[in-house]
C-alpha positions in Angstrom: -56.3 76.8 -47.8 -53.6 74.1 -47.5 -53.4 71.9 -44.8 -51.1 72.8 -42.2 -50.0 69.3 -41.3 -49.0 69.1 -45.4 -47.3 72.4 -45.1 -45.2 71.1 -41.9 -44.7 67.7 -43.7 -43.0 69.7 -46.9 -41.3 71.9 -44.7 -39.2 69.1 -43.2 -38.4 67.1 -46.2 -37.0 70.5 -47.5 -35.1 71.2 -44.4 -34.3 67.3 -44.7 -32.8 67.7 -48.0 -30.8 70.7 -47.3 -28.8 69.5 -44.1 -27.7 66.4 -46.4 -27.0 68.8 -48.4 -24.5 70.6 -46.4 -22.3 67.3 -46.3 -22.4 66.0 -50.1 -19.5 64.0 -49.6 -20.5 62.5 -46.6 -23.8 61.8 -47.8 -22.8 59.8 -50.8 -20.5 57.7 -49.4 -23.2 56.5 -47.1 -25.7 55.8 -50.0 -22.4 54.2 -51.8 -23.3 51.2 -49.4 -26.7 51.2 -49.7 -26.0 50.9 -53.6 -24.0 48.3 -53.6 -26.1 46.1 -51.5 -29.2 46.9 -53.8 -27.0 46.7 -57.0 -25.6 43.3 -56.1 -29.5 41.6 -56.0 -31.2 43.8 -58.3 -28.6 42.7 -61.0 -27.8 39.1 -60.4 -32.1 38.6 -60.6 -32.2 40.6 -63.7 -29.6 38.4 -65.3 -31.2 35.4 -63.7 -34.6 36.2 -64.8 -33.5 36.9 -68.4 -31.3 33.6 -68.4 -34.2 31.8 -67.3 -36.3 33.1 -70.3 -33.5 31.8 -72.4 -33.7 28.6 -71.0 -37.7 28.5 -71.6 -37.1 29.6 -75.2 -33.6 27.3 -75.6 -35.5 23.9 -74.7 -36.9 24.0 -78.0 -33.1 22.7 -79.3 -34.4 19.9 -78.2 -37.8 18.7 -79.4 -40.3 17.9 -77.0 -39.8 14.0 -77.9 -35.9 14.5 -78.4 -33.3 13.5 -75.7 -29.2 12.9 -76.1 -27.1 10.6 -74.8 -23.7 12.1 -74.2 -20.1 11.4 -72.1 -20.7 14.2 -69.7 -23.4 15.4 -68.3 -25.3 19.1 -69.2 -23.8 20.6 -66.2 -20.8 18.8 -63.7 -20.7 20.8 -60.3 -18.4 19.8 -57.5 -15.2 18.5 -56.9 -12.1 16.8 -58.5 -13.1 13.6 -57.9 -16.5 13.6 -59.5 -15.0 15.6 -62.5 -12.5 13.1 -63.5 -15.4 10.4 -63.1 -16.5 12.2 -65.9 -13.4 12.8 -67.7 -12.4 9.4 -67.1 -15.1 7.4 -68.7 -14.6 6.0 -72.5 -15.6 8.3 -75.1 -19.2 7.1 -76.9 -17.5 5.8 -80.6 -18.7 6.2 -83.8 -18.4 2.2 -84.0 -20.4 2.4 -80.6 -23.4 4.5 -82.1 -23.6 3.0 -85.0 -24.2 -0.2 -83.2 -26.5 1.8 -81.1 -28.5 2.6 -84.0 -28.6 -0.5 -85.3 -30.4 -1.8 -81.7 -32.5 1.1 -82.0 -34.0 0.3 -85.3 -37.9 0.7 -85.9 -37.7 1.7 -81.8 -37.2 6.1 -82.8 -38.3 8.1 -85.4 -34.9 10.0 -85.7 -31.1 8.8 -84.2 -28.7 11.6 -85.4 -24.6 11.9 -84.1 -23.1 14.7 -83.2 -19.5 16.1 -82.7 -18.4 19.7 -82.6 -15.7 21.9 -82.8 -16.6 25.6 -81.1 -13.9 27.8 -82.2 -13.4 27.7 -86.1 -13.2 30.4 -88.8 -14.9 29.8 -92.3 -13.8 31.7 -95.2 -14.8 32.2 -98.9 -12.9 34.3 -101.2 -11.9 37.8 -98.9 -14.3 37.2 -96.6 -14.3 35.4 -93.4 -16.3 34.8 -90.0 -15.4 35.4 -86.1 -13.3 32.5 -85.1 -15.7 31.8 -83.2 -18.1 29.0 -85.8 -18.9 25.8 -83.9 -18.1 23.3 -86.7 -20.0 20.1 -86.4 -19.4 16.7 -87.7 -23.2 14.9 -88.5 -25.2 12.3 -90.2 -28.4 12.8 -92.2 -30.4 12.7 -89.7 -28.8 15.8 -87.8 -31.0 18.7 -89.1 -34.1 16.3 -88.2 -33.5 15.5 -84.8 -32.3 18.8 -84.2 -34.8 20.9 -85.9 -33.2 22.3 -88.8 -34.9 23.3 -91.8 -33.5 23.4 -95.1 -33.7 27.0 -96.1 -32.2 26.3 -99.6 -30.0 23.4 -101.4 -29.7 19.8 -99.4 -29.2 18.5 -96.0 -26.1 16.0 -96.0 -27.2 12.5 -97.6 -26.2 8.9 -96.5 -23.5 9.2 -99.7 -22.1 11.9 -98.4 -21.6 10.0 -94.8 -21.1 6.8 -96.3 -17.8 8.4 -98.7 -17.1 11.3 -96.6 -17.4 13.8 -99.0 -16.4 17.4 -98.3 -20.4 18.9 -98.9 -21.2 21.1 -96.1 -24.4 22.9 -94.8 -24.0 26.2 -93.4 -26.0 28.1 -90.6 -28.1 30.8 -91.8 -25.5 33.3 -89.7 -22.6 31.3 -91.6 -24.6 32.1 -94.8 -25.0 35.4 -94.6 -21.4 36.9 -93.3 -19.7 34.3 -96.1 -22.8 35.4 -98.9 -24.3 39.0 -98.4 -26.4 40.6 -100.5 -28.2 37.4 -101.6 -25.6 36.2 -103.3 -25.9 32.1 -104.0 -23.9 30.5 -102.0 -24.6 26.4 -103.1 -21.5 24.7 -104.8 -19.4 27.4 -103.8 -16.1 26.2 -102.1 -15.4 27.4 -98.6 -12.3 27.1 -96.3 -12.6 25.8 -92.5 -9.3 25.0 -90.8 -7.3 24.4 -93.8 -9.9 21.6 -95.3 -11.9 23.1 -98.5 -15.7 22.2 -98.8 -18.2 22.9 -101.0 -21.6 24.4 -100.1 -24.6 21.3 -100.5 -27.5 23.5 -98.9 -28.0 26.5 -95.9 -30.5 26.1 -92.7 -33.5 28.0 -92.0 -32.3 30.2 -89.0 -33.3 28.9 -85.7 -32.3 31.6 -83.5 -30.4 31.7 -79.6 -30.7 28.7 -77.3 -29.1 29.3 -73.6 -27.5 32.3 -75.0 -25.8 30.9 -77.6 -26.8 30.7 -81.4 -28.0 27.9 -83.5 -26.9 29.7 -86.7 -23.5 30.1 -86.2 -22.6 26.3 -87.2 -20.7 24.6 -90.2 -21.9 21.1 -91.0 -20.0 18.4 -92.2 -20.2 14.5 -92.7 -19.0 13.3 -88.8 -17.0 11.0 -91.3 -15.3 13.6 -92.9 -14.8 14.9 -89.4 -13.5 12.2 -87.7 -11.1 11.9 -90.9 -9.7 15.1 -90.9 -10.3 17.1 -87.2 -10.6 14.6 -84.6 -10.8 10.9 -84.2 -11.1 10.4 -80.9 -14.1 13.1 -79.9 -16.9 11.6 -77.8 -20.4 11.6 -80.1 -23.3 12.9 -78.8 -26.2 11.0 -80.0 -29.7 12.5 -80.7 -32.7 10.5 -80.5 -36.3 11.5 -81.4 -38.9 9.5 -80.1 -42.3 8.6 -82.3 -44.6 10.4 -80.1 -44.7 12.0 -76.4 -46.5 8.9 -75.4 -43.6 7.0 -76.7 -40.7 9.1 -74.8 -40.5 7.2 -71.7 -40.5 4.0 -73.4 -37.9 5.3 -75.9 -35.9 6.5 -73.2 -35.5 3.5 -71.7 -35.2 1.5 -74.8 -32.5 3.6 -75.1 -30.3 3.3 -72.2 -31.0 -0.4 -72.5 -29.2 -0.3 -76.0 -26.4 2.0 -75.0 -25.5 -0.4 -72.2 -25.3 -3.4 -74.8 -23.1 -0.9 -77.3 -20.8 0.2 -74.4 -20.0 -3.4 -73.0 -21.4 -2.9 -69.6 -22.1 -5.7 -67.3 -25.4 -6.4 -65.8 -24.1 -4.6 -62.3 -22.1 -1.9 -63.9 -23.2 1.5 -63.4 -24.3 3.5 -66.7 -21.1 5.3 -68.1 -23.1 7.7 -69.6 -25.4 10.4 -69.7 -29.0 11.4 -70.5 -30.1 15.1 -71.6 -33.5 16.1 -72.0 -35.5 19.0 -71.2 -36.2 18.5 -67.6 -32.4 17.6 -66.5 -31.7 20.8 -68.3 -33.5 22.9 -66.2 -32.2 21.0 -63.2 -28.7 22.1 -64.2 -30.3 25.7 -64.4 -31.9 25.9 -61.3 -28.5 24.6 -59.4 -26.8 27.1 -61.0 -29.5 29.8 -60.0 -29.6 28.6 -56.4 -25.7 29.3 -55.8 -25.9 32.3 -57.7 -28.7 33.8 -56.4 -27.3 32.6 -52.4 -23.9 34.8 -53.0 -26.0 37.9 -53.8 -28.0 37.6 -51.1 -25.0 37.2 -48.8 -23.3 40.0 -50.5 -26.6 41.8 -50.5 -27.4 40.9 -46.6 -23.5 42.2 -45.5 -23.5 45.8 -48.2 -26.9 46.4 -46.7 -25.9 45.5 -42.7 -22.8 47.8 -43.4 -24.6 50.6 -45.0 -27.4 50.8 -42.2 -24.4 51.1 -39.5 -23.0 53.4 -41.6 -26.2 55.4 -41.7 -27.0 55.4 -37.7 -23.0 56.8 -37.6 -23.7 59.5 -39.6 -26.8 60.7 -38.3 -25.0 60.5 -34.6 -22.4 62.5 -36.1 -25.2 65.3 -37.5 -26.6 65.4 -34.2 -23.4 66.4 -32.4 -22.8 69.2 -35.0 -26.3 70.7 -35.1 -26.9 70.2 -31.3 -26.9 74.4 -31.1 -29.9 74.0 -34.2 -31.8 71.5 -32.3 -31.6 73.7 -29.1 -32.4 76.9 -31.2 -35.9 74.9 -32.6 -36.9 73.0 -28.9 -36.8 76.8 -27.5 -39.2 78.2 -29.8 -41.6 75.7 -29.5 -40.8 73.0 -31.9 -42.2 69.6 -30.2 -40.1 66.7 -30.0 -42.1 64.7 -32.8 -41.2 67.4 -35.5 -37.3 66.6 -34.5 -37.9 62.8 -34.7 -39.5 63.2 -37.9 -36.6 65.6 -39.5 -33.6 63.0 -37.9 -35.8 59.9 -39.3 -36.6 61.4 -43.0 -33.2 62.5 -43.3 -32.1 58.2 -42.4 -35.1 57.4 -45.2 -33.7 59.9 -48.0 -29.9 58.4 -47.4 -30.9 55.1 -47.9 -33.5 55.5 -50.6 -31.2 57.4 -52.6 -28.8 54.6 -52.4 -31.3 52.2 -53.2 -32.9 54.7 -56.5 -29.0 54.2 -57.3 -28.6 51.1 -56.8 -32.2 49.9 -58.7 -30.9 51.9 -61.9 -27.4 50.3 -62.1 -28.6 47.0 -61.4 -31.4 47.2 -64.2 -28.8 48.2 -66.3 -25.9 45.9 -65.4 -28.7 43.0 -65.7 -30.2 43.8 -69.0 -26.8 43.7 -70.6 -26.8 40.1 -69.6 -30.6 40.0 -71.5 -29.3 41.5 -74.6 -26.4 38.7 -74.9 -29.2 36.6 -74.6 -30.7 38.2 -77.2 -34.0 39.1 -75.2 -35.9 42.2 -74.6 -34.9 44.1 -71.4 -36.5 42.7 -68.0 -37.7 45.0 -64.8 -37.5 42.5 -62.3 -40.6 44.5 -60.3 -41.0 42.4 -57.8 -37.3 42.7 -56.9 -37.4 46.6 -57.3 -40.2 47.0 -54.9 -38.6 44.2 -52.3 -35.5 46.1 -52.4 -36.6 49.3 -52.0 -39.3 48.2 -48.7 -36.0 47.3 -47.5 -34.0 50.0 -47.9 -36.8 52.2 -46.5 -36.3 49.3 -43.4 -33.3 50.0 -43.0 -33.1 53.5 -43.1 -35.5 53.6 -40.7 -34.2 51.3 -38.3 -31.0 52.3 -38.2 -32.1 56.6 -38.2 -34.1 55.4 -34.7 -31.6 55.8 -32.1 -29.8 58.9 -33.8 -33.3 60.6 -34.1 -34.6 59.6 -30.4 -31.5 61.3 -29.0 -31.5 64.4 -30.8 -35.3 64.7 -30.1 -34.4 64.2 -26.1 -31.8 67.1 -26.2 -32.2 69.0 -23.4 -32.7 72.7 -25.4 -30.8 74.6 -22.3 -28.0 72.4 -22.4 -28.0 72.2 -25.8 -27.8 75.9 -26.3 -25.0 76.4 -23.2 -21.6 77.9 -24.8 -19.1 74.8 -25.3 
């Protein structure tokens, strides 16, 4: 035989379910709020967690015993005035790095310069790439310190710097939009930006870093470069230190020698910056900690809004089924079994909205994860906080509106109006 409390339990969630039934409009504009709230947290921390599995898997663009030195630093938050600090301090020189490396000689295993140019389109016969190819300007010692493998051909050689020849490397991406079908692409001639160059070798494909991709690059002597796209870019300069052991000491080595190379004076602050690993994921986790704030705001607010909106509507229920209520009290139904229909009703509202707001949020976040070119992420933890607190609030807010309907006096409940 079934239980009878089971059978009672069933029989209200199906009475539950059919009065919100009876006002499907009404219903889902109250969930609507409890969506948005849930929506708004459940997709920012699926982004965020799926950003910060790029950033685990992106800190290999630079080597555990590799930091850069650089005009601006990996993130710049805050106002005017520390922004043009930035913007107004000399760019870091070609002449300057090379007299940088020249301090820094037998101190690194690796010193490689740097400039860029993110929004270039490289062409080859009829075909041609997204405008969208980060052409770089390098020295021979940019696939080392960066990690770049020769997949076939040459890197760039100190000739090639020295005489700024037009020999270029591609990235594999490059390589295989320009050259399909295995089709060889070395001393073929390619056009970037109106300069012609002729393929010297292709990289070994090193995948997304921060949501961006390592492939999708052009290289060309930073000679050549500072000839023919821009001469007065700020180098980046990428130094690789003999060991782990040797990283501090490098480090230090090294702002030492960029102070002499810039000029400063022995009381001058350092004009430049320092990016390794760690000050990356500083930048990150500033970036996560305002993001993360506004949801929960937004999140805090949708949900404060949706639980007042719930409480109204179940007020508004009772007033229309006060004859119902009246009917049930004067056959016998106690006032727990009307507390528990007024309460599950409160629950279903706001866990629909929070079933809604879970799914879309999943979603909205995992289209951040596939940009990052990761597999999709169920933030669980997230999923279960939000819907405990959906159930919270459902209940809290159902309490009053189910209290007074199980209080109804059934005679004057039932008396004509």
């Amino acid at each position: 035989m079934s239980n009878p409390k089971t059978i009672q339990l069933r029989d209200i969630f199906l009475q539950a379910i059919s009065s919100l039934g009876v006002n499907r409009l009404r219903s889902w504009l109250t969930t609507l709020g409890v969506a948005v709230g849930v929506f708004s947290i459940i997709a920012v921390m699926t982004a965020l967690d799926a950003i910060d599995k790029s950033v685990e898997s992106g800190l290999t663009s630079l080597g555990a015993n590799t930091f850069q030195i650089q005009k601006y630093p990996a993130s710049v938050f805050g106002g005017g005035h520390s922004r043009n600090r930035y913007i107004n301090r000399m760019d870091i020189s070609y002449k300057q790095a090379l007299f940088f490396r020249k301090l820094m000689q037998g101190k690194a295993r690796n010193i490689g310069f740097i400039l860029s140019s993110p929004a270039s389109q490289a062409k080859y016969a009829n075909r041609s790439t997204n405008p969208d190819v980060n052409l770089t300007g390098g020295d021979e010692h940019f696939a080392a310190s960066g990690g770049y493998g020769i997949l076939t051909g040459r890197n760039l050689g100190s000739g090639d710097i020295q005489y700024a020849r037009n020999f270029a490397v591609l990235g594999g991406e490059v390589a295989e939009r320009l050259f399909p079908a295995g089709e060889n692409p070395l001393h073929k001639e390619i056009r970037i930006n109106g300069q012609v160059y002729k393929v010297a070798g292709v990289f070994e494909k090193k995948g997304a870093a921060f949501g961006q991709s390592q492939d999708n690059l052009v290289l060309i002597p930073i000679t050549r470069y500072l000839d023919h796209i821009d001469e007065k870019s700020s180098l980046s300069i990428t130094v690789e230190a003999f060991s782990q052991k040797m990283y501090r000491k490098t480090l230090d080595q090294a702002v030492g020698a960029m102070r002499l190379a810039r000029g400063l004076a022995l009381q001058s602050p350092n004009d430049f910056e320092i990016r390794t690993n760690d000050s990356l994921i500083d930048s990150f986790r500033d970036v996560q900690r305002i993001i993360s704030s506004g949801a929960f705001i937004i999140s805090f607010m949708a949900l404060l809004s949706a639980g007042v909106g719930i409480m109204n509507i179940m007020l508004v229920s009772v007033t229309e089924r006060t004859r119902e209520i009246g009917i049930r009290k004067s056959i016998g139904a106690p006032r727990k079994s009307i507390r528990n229909q007024f309460l599950l009703e409160a629950l279903l509202l706001s866990l629909t909205g929070g079933l809604i707001g879970v799914g879309t949020g999943v979603g909205a976040g995992n289209l951040v994860a596939l940009n990052f070119n990761l597999p999709m992420i169920f933030p669980w933890l997230w999923i279960v906080v939000s819907l405990f607190v959906c159930s919270a609030i459902g209940m809290a807010f159902g309490i009053f509106p189910a209290w007074k309907a199980a209080g109804l006096d059934p005679v004057e409940a039932l008396r004509p109006k």
